[in-house]
C-alpha positions as CSV (number, residue, x, y, z in Angstrom):
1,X,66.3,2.7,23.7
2,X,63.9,5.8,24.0
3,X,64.2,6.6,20.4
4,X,62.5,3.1,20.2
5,X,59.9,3.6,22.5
6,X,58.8,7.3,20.9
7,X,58.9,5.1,17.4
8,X,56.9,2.1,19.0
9,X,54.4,4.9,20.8
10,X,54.2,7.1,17.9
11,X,53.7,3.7,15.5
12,X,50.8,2.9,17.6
13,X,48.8,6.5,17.3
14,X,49.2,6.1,14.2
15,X,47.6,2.3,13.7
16,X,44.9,3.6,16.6
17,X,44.3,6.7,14.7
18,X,43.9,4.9,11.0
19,X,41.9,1.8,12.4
20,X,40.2,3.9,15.6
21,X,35.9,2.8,15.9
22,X,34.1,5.5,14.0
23,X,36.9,6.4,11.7
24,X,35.4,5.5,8.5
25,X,32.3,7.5,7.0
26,X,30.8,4.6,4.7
27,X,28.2,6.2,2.6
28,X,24.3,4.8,2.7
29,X,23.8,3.2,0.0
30,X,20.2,4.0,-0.5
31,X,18.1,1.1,-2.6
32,X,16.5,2.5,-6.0
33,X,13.1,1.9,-6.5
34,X,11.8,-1.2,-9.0
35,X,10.6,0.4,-11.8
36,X,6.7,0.7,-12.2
37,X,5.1,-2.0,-14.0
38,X,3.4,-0.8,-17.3
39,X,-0.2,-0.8,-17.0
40,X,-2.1,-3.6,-17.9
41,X,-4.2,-3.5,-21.3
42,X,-7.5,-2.2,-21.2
43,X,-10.0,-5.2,-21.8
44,X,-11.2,-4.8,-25.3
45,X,-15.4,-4.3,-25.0
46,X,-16.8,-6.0,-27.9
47,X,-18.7,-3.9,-30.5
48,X,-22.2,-5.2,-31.1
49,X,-25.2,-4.2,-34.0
50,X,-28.2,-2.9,-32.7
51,X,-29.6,-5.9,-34.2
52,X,-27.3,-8.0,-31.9
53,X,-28.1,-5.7,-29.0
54,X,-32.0,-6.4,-29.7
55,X,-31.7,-9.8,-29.1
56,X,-29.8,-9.7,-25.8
57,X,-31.5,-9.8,-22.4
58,X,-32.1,-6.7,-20.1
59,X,-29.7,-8.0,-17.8
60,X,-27.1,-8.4,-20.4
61,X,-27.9,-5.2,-21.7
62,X,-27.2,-3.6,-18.4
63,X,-24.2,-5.6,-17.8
64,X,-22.6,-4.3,-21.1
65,X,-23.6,-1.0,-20.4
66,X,-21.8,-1.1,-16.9
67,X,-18.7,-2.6,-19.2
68,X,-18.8,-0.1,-21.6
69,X,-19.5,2.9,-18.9
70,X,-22.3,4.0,-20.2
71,X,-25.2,5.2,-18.2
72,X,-28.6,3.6,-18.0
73,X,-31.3,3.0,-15.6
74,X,-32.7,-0.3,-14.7
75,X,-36.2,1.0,-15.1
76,X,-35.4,1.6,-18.9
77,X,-36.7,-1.2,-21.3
78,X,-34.6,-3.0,-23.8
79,X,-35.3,-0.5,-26.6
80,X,-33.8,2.9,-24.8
81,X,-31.1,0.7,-23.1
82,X,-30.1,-0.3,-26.7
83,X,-30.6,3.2,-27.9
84,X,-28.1,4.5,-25.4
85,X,-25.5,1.9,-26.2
86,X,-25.8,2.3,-29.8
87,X,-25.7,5.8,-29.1
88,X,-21.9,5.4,-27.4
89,X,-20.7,3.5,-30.6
């Protein structure tokens, strides 16, 4: 009758010390990041002819030059703004 309680007590440590709280280390799982997007396509900038230029506006001349990053001033006229884009082709 002892031997059976000693089995019973020493069954139970060790159920108790396999299934204790805490017992088990469970890794983090840590998310992986989405991968980046790719970059968008840069918007193609139409080329134009200084003969096409010369028939723009001012204001659409300054507009493309904004588009096409190219530096002007709005107190230039038509002719240098066109010469300073045809300059960038």
């Amino acid at each position: 009758m002892e031997m059976a309680i000693v089995l019973l007590l020493l069954l139970a440590g060790v159920v108790y010390f396999i299934v204790r709280p805490g017992s088990k280390v469970v890794d983090e799982v840590k998310p992986t990041p989405a991968p980046a997007p790719a970059p968008a396509p840069a918007p193609s900038v139409p080329r134009f002819e200084s003969s096409e230029l010369e028939t723009m506006t001012k204001a659409d001349l300054l507009d493309l030059a904004l588009v096409k990053d190219v530096h002007v001033a709005k107190s230039w006229n038509k002719g240098r703004i066109v010469a300073a884009l045809t300059a960038e082709n």
